[in-house]
C-alpha positions as CSV (number, residue, x, y, z in Angstrom):
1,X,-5.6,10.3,-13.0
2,X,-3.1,12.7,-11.4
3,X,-4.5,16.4,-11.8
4,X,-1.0,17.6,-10.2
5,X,2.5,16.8,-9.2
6,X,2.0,16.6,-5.7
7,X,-0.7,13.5,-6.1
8,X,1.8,11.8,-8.5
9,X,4.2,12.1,-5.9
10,X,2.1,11.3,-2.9
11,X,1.4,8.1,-5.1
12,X,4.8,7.4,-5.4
13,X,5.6,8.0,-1.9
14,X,2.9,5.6,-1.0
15,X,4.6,3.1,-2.8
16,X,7.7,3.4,-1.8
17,X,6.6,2.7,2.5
18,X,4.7,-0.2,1.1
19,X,7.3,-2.0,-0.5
20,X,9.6,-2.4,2.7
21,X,13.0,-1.1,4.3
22,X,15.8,-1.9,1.5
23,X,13.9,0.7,-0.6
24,X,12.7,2.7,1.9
25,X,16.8,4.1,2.7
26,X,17.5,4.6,-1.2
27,X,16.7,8.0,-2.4
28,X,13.9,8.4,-3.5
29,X,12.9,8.9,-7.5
30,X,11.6,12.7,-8.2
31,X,8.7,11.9,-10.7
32,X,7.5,15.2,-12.7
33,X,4.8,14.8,-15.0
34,X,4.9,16.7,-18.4
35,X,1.6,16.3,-19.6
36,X,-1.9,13.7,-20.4
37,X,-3.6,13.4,-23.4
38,X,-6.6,11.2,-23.9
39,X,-6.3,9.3,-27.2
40,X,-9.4,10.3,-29.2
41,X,-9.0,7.5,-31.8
42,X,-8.4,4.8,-29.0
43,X,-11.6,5.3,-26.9
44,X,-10.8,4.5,-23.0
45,X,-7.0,5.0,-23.6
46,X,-4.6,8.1,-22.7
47,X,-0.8,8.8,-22.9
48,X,0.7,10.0,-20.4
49,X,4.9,11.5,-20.2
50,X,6.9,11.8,-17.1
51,X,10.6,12.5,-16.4
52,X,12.1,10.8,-13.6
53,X,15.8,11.6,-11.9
54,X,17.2,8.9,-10.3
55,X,19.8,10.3,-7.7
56,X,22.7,8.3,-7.3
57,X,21.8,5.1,-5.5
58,X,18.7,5.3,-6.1
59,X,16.3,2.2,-7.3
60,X,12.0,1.4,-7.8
61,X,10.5,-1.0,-6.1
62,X,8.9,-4.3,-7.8
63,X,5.8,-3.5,-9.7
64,X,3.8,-2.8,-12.7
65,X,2.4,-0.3,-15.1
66,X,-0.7,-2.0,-16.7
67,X,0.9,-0.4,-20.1
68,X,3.0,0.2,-22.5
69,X,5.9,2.0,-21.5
70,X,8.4,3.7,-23.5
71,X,11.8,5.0,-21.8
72,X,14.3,7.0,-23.2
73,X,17.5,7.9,-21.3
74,X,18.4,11.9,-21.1
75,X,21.2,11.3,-18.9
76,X,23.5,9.3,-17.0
77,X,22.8,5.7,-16.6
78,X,19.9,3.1,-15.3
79,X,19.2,-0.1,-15.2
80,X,16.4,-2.2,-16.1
81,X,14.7,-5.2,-16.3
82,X,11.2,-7.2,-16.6
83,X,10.6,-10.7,-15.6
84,X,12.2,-13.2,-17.4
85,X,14.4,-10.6,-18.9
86,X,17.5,-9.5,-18.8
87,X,19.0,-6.9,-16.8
88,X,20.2,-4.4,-19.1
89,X,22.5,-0.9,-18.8
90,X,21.1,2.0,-20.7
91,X,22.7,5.6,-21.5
92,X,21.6,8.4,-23.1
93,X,19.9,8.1,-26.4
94,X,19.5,4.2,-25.4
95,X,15.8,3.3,-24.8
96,X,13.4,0.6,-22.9
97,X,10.3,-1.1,-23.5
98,X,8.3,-3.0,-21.0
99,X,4.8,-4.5,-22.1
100,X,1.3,-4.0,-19.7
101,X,2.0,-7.5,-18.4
102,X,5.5,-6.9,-17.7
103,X,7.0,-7.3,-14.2
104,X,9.4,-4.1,-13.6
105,X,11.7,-6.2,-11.3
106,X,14.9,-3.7,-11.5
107,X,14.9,0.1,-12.0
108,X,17.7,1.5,-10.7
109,X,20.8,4.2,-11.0
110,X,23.7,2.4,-12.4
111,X,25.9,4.9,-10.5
112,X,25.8,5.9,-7.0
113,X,27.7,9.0,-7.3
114,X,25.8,11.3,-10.5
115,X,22.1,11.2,-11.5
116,X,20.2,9.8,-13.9
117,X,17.7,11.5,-15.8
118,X,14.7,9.7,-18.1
119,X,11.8,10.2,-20.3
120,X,8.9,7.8,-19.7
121,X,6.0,7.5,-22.4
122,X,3.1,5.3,-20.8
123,X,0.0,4.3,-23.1
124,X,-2.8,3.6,-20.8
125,X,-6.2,3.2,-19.9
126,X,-7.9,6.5,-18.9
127,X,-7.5,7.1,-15.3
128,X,-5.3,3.9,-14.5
129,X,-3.0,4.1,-11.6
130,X,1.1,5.0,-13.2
131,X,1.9,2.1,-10.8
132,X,1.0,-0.8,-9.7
133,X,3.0,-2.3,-6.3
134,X,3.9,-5.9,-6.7
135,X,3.7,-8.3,-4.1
């Protein structure tokens, strides 16, 4: 669905004004995509790999991915949790798994002084949004 970095980003901005003011004054998440691939032997389906930096203090809003997503901590620390789960501290080498009908309800920096680095695999359908706002 994104052709470049600037729409991924322009996505991401978007999200971030509709979610309200306690997100709107952390800093923002810098999203760089690292490539798409359609999945020939899974017909409608794609994987898609980002990076994302979290700069100290910064934190996603509530939402969803619509997949399955795959993170894996280059550096620093983050924190995450879905729905019903528990929040959970993750370093480097340490990795995350939240399901298609998982609720992202915390993604944040766990430091507010050094930044946090990620690598986020996300199995797909072809041309589905990277995220989903939740109300």
């Amino acid at each position: 669905m994104f052709r470049s970095k600037k729409s991924l980003a322009a996505a991401l901005a978007i999200t971030g004004a509709l979610t309200g003011k306690a997100y709107a004054e952390a800093p923002d998440a810098i999203v760089t995509p690292v490539m798409t691939k359609a999945l020939a032997d899974y017909p409608g389906k794609e994987a898609m790999m980002i990076t994302v930096v979290y700069p100290p203090g910064s934190q996603d809003p509530v939402h969803r991915h619509h997949a399955h997503g795959f993170i894996y901590v280059l550096e620093g620390s983050i924190v995450m949790a879905v729905k019903g789960g528990k929040e959970v501290t993750l370093t480097p080498g340490q990795a995350f798994y939240e399901g298609p009908d998982d609720v992202h309800t915390v993604g944040r920096n766990a430091s507010q002084t050094k930044p946090a680095k990620f690598l986020v695999l996300l199995l797909k359908d072809k041309g589905s949004p990277v995220l989903v706002p939740e109300k």
